[in-house]
MITI-620171 format. One record per residue (C-alpha): residue number from 0; residue in three letters; x, y, z. Coordinates in Angstrom, 2 decimals. Example, Ala and Ser with C-alpha at 12.3 -4.5 7.8 and 13.67 -1.06 7.14 Angstrom:
<guvexs>
guvex nr = 0&rest = Ala&X = 12.30&Y = -4.50&Z = 7.80 $
guvex nr = 1&rest = Ser&X = 13.67&Y = -1.06&Z = 7.14 $
</guvexs>
This chain:
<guvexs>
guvex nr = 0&rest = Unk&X = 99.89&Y = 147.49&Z = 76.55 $
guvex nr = 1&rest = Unk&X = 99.89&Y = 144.23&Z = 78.71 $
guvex nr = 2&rest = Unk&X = 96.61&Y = 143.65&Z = 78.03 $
guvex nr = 3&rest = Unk&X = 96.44&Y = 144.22&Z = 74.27 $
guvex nr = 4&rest = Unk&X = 99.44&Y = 141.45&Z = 74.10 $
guvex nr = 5&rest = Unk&X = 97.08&Y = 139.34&Z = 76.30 $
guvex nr = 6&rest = Unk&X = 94.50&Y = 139.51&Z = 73.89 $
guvex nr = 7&rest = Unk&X = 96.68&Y = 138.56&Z = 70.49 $
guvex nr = 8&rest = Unk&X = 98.31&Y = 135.71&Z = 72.76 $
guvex nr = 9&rest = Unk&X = 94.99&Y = 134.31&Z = 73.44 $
guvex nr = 10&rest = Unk&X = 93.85&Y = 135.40&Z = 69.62 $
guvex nr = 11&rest = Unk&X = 96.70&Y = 133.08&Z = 68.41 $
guvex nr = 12&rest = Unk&X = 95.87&Y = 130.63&Z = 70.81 $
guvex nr = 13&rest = Unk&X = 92.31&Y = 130.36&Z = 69.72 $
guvex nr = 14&rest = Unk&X = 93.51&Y = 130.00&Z = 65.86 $
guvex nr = 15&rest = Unk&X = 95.89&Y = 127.36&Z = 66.95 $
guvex nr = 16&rest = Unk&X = 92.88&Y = 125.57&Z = 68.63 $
guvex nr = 17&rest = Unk&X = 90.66&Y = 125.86&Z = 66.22 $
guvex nr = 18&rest = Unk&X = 93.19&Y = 124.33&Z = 63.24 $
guvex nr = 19&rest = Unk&X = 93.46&Y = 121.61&Z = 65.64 $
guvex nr = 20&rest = Unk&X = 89.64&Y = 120.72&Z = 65.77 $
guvex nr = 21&rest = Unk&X = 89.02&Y = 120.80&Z = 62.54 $
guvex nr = 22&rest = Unk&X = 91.97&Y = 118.49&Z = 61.71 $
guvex nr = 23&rest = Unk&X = 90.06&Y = 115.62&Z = 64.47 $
guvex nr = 24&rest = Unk&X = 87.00&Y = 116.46&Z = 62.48 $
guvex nr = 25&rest = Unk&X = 88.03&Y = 115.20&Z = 59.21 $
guvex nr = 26&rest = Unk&X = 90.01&Y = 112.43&Z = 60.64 $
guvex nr = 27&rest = Unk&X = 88.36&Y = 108.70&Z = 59.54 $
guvex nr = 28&rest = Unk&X = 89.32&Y = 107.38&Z = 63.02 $
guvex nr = 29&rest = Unk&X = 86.67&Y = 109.76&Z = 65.13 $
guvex nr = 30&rest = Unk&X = 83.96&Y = 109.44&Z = 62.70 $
guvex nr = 31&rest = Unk&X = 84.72&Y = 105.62&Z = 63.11 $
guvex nr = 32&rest = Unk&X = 84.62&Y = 106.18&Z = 66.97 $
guvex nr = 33&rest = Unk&X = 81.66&Y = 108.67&Z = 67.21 $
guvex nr = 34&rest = Unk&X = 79.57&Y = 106.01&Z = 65.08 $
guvex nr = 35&rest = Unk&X = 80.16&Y = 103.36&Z = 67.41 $
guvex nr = 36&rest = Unk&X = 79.40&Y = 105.82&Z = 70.16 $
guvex nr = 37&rest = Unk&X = 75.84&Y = 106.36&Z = 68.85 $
guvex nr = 38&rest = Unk&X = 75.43&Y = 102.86&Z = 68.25 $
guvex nr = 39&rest = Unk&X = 76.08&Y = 101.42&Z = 71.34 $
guvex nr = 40&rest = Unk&X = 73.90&Y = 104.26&Z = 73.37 $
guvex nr = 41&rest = Unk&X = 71.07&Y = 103.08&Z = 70.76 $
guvex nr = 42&rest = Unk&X = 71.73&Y = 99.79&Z = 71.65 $
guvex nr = 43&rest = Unk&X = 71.77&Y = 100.35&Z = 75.79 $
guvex nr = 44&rest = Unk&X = 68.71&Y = 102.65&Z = 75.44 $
guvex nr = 45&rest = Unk&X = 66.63&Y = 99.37&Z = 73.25 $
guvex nr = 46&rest = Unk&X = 67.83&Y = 97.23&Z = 76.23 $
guvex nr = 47&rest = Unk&X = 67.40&Y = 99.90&Z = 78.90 $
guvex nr = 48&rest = Unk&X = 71.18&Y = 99.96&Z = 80.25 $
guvex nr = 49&rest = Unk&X = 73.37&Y = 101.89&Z = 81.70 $
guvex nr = 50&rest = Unk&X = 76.85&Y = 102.26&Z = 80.77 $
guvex nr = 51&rest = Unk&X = 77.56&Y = 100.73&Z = 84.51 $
guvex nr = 52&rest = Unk&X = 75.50&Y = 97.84&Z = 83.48 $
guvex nr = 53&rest = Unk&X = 77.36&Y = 96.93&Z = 80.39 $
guvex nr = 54&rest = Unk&X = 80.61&Y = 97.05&Z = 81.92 $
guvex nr = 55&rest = Unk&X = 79.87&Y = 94.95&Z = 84.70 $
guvex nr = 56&rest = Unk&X = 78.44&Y = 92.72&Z = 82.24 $
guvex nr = 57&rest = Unk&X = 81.58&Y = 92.76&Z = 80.08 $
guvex nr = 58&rest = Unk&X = 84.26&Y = 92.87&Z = 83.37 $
guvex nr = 59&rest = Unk&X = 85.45&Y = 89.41&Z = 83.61 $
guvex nr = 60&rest = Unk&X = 84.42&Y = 87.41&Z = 86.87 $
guvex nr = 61&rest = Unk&X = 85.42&Y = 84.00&Z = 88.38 $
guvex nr = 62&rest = Unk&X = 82.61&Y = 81.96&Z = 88.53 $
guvex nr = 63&rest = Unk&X = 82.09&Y = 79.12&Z = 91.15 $
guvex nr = 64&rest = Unk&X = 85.28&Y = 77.61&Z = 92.35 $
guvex nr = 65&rest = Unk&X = 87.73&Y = 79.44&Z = 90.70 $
guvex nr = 66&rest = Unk&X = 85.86&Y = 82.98&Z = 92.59 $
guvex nr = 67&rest = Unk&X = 85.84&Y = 81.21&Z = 95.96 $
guvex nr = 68&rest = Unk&X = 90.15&Y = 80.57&Z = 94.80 $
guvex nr = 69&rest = Unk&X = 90.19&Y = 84.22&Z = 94.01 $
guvex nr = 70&rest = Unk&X = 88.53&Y = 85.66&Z = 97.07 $
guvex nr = 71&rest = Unk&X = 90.96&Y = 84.14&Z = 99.24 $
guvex nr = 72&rest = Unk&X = 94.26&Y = 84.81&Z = 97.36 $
guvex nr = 73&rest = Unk&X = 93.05&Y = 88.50&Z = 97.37 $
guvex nr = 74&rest = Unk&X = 92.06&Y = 88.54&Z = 101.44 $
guvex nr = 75&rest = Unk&X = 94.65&Y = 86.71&Z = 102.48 $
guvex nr = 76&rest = Unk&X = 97.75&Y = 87.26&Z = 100.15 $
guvex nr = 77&rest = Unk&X = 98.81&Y = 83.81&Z = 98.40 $
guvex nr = 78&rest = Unk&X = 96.26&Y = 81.17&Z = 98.21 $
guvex nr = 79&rest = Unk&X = 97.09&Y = 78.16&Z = 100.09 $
guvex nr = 80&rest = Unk&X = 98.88&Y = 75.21&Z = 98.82 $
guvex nr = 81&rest = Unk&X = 97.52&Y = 71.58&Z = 98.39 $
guvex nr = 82&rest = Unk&X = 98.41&Y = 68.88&Z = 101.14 $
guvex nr = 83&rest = Unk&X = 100.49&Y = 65.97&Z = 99.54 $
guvex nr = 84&rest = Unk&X = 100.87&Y = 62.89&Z = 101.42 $
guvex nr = 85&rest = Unk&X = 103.35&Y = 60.82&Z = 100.11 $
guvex nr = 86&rest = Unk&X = 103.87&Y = 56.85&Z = 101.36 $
guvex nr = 87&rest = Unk&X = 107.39&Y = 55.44&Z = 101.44 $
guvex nr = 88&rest = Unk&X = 106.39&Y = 51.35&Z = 100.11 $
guvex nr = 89&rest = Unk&X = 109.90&Y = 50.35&Z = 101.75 $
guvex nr = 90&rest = Unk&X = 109.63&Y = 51.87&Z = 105.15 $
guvex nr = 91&rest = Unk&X = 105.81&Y = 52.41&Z = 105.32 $
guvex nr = 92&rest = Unk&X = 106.74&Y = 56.21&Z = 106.67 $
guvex nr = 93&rest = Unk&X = 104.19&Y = 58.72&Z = 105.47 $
guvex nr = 94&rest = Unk&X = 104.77&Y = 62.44&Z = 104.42 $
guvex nr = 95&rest = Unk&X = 102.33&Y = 65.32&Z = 104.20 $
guvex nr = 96&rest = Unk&X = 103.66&Y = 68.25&Z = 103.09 $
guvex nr = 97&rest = Unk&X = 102.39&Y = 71.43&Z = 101.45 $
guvex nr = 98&rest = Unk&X = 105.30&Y = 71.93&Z = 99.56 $
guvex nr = 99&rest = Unk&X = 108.63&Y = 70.32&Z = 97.89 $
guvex nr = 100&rest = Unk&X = 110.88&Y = 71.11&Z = 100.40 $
guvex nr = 101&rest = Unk&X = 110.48&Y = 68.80&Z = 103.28 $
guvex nr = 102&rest = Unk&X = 113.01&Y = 67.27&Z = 104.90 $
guvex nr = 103&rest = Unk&X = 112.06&Y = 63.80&Z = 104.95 $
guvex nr = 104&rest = Unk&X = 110.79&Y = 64.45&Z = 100.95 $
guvex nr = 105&rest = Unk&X = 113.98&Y = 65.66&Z = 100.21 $
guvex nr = 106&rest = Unk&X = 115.38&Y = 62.91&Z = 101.02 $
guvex nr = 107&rest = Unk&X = 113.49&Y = 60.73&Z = 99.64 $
guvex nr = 108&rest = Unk&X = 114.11&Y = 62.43&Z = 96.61 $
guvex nr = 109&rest = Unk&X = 118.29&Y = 62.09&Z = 97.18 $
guvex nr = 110&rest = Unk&X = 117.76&Y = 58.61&Z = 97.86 $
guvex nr = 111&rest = Unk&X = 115.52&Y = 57.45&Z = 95.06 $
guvex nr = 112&rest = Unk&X = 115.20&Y = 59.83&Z = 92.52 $
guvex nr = 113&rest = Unk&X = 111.96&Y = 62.18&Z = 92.31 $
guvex nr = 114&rest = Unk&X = 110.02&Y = 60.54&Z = 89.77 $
guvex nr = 115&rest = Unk&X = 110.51&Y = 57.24&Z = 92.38 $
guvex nr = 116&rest = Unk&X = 109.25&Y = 59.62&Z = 94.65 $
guvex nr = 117&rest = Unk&X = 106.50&Y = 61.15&Z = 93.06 $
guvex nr = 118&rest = Unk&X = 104.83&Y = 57.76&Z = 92.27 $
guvex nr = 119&rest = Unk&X = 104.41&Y = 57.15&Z = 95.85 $
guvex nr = 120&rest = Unk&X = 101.96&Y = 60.15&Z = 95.98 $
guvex nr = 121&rest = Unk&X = 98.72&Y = 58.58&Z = 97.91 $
guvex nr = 122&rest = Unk&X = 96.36&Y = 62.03&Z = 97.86 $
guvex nr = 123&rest = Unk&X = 95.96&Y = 65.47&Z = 97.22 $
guvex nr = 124&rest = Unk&X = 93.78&Y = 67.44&Z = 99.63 $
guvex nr = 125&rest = Unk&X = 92.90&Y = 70.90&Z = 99.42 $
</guvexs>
């Protein structure tokens, strides 16, 4: 008896299947999608392509600098700031720092006020 249930579970099963497939089949969305399909392996077969091809033609990628930037914030975790050096016209005392919160900077900052401060940049170096 087991196996007669078996075979109307999977009978059902198959029905249930089958109503679903034909309701993709008539939907607008996969005829839109399988058009597009065949269109685009005409297109890679005219040009001789593979589908690796086109999506390493279509993955976005750094160029020049900005890959160089990339490669190192990848190997090395964050990328590495800019050295500021900053000249004090009162004192003559220069700064370089890498970021905002030097000591001497900070100061500075206290003292005169940043935008004072950030006038007195002299360079950026990377």
């Amino acid at each position: 008896m087991s196996l007669l249930n078996e075979y109307l579970q999977q009978e059902q099963q198959l029905k249930e299947l089958n109503e679903k497939l034909e309701k993709l089949q008539n939907d607008p969305r996969l005829k839109a999608e399988l058009e597009f399909k065949e269109k685009l392996e005409t297109l890679m077969k005219d040009f001789n392509k593979s589908a690796a091809d086109v999506m390493e033609l279509l993955s976005p990628k750094p160029a020049g600098k900005a890959a160089a930037a990339s490669a190192a914030t990848t190997a090395g975790g964050r990328r590495k700031r800019k050295l500021k050096i900053y000249k004090n016209p009162n004192t003559g005392e220069v700064v370089e720092t890498r970021g905002g919160n030097q000591k001497t900077l900070k100061a500075w900052k206290d003292e005169y006020g940043t935008d004072i401060v950030e006038s007195w940049l002299v360079r950026v170096e990377s």
